[in-house]
C-alpha positions in Angstrom: 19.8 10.1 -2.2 20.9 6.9 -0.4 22.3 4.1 -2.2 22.2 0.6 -1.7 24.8 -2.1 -2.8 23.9 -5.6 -4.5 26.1 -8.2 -4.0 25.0 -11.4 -6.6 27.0 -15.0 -7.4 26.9 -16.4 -10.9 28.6 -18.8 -12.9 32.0 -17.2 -14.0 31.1 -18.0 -17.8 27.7 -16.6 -17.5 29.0 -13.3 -16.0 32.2 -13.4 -18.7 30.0 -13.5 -21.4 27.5 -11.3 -19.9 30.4 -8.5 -19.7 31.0 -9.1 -23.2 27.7 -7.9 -24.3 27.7 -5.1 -22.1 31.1 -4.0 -23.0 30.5 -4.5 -26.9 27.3 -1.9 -26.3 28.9 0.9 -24.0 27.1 -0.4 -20.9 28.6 -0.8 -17.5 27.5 -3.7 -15.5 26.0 -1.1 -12.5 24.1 0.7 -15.8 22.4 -2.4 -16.4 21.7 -3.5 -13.0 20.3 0.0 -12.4 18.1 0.1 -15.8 16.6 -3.7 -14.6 15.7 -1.9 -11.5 14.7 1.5 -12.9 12.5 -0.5 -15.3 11.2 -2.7 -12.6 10.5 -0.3 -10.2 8.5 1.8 -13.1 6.6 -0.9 -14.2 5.7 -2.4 -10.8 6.4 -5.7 -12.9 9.3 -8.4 -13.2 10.2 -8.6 -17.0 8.9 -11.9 -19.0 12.6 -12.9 -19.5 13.0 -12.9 -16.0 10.1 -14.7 -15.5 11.0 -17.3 -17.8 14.7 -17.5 -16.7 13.9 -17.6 -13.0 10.7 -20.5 -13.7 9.1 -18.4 -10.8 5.8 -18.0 -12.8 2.7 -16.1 -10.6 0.3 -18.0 -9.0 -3.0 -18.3 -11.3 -5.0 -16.2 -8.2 -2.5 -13.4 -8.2 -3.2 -13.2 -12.2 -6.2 -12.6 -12.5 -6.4 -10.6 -9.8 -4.0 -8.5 -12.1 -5.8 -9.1 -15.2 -9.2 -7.9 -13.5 -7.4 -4.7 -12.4 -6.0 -4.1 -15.6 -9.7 -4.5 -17.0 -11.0 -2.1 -14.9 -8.6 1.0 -15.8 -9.7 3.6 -17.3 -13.4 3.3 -16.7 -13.8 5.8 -14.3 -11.8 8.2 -16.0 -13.2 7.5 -19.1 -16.6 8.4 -17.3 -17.9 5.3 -18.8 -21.4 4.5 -17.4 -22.2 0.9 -17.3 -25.7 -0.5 -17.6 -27.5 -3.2 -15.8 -26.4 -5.7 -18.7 -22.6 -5.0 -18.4 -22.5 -5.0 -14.6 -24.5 -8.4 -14.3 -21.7 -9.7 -17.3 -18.7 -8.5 -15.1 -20.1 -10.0 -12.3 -20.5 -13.6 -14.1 -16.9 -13.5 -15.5 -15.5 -12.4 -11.7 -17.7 -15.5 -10.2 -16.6 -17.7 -13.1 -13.4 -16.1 -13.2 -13.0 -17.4 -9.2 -14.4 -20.9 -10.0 -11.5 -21.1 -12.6 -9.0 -20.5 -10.3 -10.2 -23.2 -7.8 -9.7 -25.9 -10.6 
């Protein structure tokens, strides 16, 4: 398998005390690098503490784009059958869903 390298810059107090934690719990700094990328690349998803840390919040479109497509999992395989009634009320909370996001 190939490998990559990362190469990052962080305040020296930050990365001392950072150490610190990993050393104190048996993890090497590449074994947590790789488990925030393992996890990451799993998931498809940046962790809320990253998010938070890093301010870099998504854009309101891209969720709920992503809360739409988490809605609609499962259905299919769940052979779920939706009436007329259902399908009219997903369509009003997509369209309202959209006006929403332009406000």
């Amino acid at each position: 398998m190939a490998q990559a390298t990362i190469n990052a810059r962080l305040n020296a107090t930050v990365k001392e005390r950072g150490d610190k934690v990993l050393r104190d719990n048996g993890i090497s700094t590449t074994e947590a690098i790789r488990g925030l990328w393992s996890s990451m690349a799993r998931t498809r998803e940046v962790p809320s503490f990253l998010v938070r840390e890093c301010k870099c919040d998504e854009t309101a479109e891209r969720r709920r784009k992503r809360e739409a497509a988490r809605g609609l999992v499962g259905l299919a395989a769940e052979g779920t059958a939706l009436g007329d009634d259902e399908l009219s009320d997903l369509r009003f909370q997509a369209t309202l869903s959209r006006y929403e996001a332009l406000s």
